[in-house]
C-alpha positions as CSV (number, residue, x, y, z in Angstrom):
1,X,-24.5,3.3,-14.8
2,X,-24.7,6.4,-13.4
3,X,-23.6,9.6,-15.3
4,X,-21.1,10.5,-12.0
5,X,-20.0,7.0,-12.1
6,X,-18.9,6.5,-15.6
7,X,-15.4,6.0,-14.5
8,X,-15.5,3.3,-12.3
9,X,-15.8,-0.2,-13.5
10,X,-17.1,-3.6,-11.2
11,X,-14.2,-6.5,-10.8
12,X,-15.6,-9.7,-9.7
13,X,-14.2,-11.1,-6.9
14,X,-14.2,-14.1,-5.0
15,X,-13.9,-13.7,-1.0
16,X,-10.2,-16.0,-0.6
17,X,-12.4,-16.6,3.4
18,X,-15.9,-17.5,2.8
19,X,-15.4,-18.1,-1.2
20,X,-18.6,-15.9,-2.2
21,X,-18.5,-14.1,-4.8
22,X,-19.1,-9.8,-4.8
23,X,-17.9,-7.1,-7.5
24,X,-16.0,-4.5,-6.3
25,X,-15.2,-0.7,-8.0
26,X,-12.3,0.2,-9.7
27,X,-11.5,3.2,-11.7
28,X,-11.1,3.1,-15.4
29,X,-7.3,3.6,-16.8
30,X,-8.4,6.2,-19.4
31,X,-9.9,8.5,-16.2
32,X,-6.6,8.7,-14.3
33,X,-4.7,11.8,-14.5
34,X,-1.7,12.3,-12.3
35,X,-0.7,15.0,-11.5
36,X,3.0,14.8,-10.0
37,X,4.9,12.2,-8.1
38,X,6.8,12.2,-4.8
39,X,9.9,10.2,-3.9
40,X,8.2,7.4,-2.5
41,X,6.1,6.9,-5.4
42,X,3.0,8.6,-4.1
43,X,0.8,10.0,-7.1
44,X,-1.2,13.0,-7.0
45,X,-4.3,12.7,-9.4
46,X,-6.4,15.7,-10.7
47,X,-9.9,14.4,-9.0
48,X,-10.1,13.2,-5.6
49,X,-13.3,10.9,-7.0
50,X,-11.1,9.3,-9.6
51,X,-8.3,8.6,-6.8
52,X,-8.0,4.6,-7.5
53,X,-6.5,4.9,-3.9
54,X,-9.5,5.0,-3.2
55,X,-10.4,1.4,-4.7
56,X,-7.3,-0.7,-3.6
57,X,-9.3,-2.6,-0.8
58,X,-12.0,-5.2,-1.3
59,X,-14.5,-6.1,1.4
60,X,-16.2,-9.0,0.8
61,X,-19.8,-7.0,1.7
62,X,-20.8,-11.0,3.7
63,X,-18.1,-11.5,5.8
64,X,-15.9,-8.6,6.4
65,X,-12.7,-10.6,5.2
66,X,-10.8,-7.3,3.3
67,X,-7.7,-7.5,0.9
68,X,-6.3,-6.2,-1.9
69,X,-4.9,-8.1,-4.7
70,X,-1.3,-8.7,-2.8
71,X,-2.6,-10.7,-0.4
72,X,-1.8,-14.9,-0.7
73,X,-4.7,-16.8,-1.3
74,X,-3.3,-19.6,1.4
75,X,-4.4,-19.3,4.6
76,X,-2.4,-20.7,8.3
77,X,-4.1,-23.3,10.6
78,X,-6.7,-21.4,12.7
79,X,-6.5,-18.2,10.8
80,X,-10.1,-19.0,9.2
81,X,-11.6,-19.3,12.8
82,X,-10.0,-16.0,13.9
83,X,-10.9,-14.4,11.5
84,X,-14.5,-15.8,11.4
85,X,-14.6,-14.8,15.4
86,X,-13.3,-11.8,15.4
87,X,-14.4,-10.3,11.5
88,X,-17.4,-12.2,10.4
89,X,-19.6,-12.6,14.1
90,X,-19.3,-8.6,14.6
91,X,-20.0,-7.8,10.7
92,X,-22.9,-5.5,10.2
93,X,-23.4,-6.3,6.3
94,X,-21.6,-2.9,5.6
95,X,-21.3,-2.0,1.9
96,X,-18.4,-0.7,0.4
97,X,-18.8,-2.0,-3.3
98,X,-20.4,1.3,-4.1
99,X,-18.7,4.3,-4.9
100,X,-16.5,5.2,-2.3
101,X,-15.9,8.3,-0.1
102,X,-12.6,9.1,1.2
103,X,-13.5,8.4,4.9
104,X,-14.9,4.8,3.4
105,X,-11.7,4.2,2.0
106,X,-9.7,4.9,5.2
107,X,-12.1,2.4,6.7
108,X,-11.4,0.4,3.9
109,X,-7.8,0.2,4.7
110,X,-8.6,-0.3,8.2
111,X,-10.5,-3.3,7.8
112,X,-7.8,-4.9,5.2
113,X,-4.9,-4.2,7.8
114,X,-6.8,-6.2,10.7
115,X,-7.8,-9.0,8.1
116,X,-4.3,-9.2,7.0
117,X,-2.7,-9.2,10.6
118,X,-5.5,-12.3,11.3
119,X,-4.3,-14.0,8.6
120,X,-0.8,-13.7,8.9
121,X,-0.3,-12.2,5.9
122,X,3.2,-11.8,4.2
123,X,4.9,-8.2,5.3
124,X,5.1,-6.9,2.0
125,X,1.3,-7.2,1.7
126,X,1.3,-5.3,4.8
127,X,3.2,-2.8,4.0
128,X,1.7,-2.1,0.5
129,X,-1.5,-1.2,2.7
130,X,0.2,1.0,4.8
131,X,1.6,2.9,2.6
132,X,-0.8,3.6,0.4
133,X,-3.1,4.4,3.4
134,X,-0.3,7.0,4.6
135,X,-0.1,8.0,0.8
136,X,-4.2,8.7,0.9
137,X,-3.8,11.1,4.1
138,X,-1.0,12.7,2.2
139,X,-3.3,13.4,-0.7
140,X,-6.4,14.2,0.5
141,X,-4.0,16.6,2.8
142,X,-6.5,15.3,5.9
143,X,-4.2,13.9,8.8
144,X,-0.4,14.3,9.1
145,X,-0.2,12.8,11.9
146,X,-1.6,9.8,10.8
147,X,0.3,9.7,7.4
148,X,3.5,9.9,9.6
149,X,1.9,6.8,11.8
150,X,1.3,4.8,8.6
151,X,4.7,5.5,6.9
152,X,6.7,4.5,10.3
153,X,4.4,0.9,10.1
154,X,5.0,0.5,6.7
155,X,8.9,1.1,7.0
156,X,8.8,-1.5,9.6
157,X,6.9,-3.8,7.4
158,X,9.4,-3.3,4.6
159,X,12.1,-3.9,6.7
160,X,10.8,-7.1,8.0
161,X,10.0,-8.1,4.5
162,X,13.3,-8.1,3.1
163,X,14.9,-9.8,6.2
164,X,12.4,-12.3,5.6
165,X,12.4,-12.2,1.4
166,X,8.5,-12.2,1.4
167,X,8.9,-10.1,-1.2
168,X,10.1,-12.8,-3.9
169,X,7.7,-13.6,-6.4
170,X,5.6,-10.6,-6.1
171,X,6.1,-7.9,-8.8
172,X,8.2,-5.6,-5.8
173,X,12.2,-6.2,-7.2
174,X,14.9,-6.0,-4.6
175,X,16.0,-3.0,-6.0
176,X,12.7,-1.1,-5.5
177,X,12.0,-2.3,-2.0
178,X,15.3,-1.4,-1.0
179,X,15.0,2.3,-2.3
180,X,11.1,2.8,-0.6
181,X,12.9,1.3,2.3
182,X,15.7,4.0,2.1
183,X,13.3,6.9,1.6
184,X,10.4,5.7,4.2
185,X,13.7,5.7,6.4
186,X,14.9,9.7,5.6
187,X,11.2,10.7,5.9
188,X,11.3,8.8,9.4
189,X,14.4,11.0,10.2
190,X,16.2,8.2,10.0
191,X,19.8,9.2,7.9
192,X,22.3,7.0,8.8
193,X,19.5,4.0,7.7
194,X,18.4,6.0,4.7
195,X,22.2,6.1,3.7
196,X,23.0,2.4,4.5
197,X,20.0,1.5,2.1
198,X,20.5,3.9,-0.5
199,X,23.9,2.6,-1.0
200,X,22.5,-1.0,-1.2
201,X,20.5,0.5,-4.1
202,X,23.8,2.9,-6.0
203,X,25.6,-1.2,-5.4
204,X,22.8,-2.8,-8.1
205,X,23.4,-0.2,-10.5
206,X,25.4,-2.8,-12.4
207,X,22.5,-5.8,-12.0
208,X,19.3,-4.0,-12.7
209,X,17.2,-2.6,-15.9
210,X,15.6,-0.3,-13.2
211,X,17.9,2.5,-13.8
212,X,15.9,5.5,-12.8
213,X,15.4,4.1,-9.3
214,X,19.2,3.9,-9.6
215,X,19.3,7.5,-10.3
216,X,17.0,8.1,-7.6
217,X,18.4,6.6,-4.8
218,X,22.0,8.4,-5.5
219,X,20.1,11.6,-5.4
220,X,18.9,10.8,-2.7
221,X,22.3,10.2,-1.1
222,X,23.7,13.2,-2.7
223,X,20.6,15.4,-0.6
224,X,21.6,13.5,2.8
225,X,25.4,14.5,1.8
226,X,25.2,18.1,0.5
227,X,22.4,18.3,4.1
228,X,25.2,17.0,6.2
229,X,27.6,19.5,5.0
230,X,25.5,22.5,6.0
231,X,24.8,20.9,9.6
């Protein structure tokens, strides 16, 4: 392994749409250093290298097919062929199991998102990609625009996920979602919906462990309050 490469480590991985198998980068524990946090959970690290942001996506380097690990390994009737169709015959053998660049990670993200919409994938799943592809603009301080885009798709996402409980059995708690959903919503501008949820959150206090998204979300509400004051 190369000196400069020390910190990232290969995860076998089996392609859940053609089944081969490829080894994809991921950064080592011991080399993360964050730096601070914001409200919606985004993490700034020290080196923009040893972002695992950077690493969330696999592309199977055969057929295209990209996910990260919240995607379902079941796939709907006919997803397979679209995906073949529209992935797989226009795949150039790209490799992204290599150390990655910032702009091959936004590609990254890219691919996974148009993967995940073939196949249908859950909301949540969806959403997660959004996310953290709004959270890597944010980072890397690149595209503002484009973080804004990303946040507003996965708000919608979120949404649609806890209408739909797609969330259930995945290692997001009700609680959780409904906070990012709350702040996705007030960095949308959106305050009466950032209240609504932020109260759904304060109402759990009494039925979760997660107490300091408890604490968050009420100061969170107390921000929209003391705001609405001064308007």
């Amino acid at each position: 392994m190369n000196m400069e490469q020390e910190y990232l480590y290969d995860k076998t991985v089996q392609c859940p749409a053609c089944q081969g198998n490829y080894t994809s980068k991921k950064v080592l524990s011991k080399y993360i250093r964050i730096e601070k946090h914001d409200t919606d959970f985004c993490s700034y690290y020290s080196s923009t290298k040893k972002n695992p942001l950077l690493y969330y996506v696999q592309v199977c380097p055969d057929c295209g097919f990209s996910s990260s690990e919240e995607f379902s390994t079941y796939f709907l009737p006919a997803t397979l062929t679209s995906i073949k169709e529209k992935i797989t015959s226009n795949w150039n053998k790209a490799n992204y199991c290599k150390e990655r660049t910032v702009d091959q990670a936004i590609i990254s993200y890219k691919l996974a998102i148009y993967s995940a919409t073939l196949k249908k994938e859950k909301h949540v799943a969806l959403a997660g990609l959004y996310l953290r592809l709004a959270w890597l603009y944010r980072t890397e301080k690149i595209n503002v625009e484009e973080e804004h885009r990303f946040l507003r798709l996965a708000l919608n996402e979120y949404i649609h996920s806890y209408q739909t409980g797609d969330f259930n059995e995945t290692h997001l708690s009700e609680v959780k979602l409904l906070y990012i959903i709350g702040d996705l919503s007030l960095r949308n501008d959106l305050r009466e919906q950032a209240t609504k949820y932020f109260s759904l959150v304060i109402g759990m206090q009494t039925e979760t462990i997660e107490k300091g998204i408890i604490e968050m979300a009420k100061e969170r509400w107390m921000e929209i309050r003391e705001e609405t004051k001064l308007s």
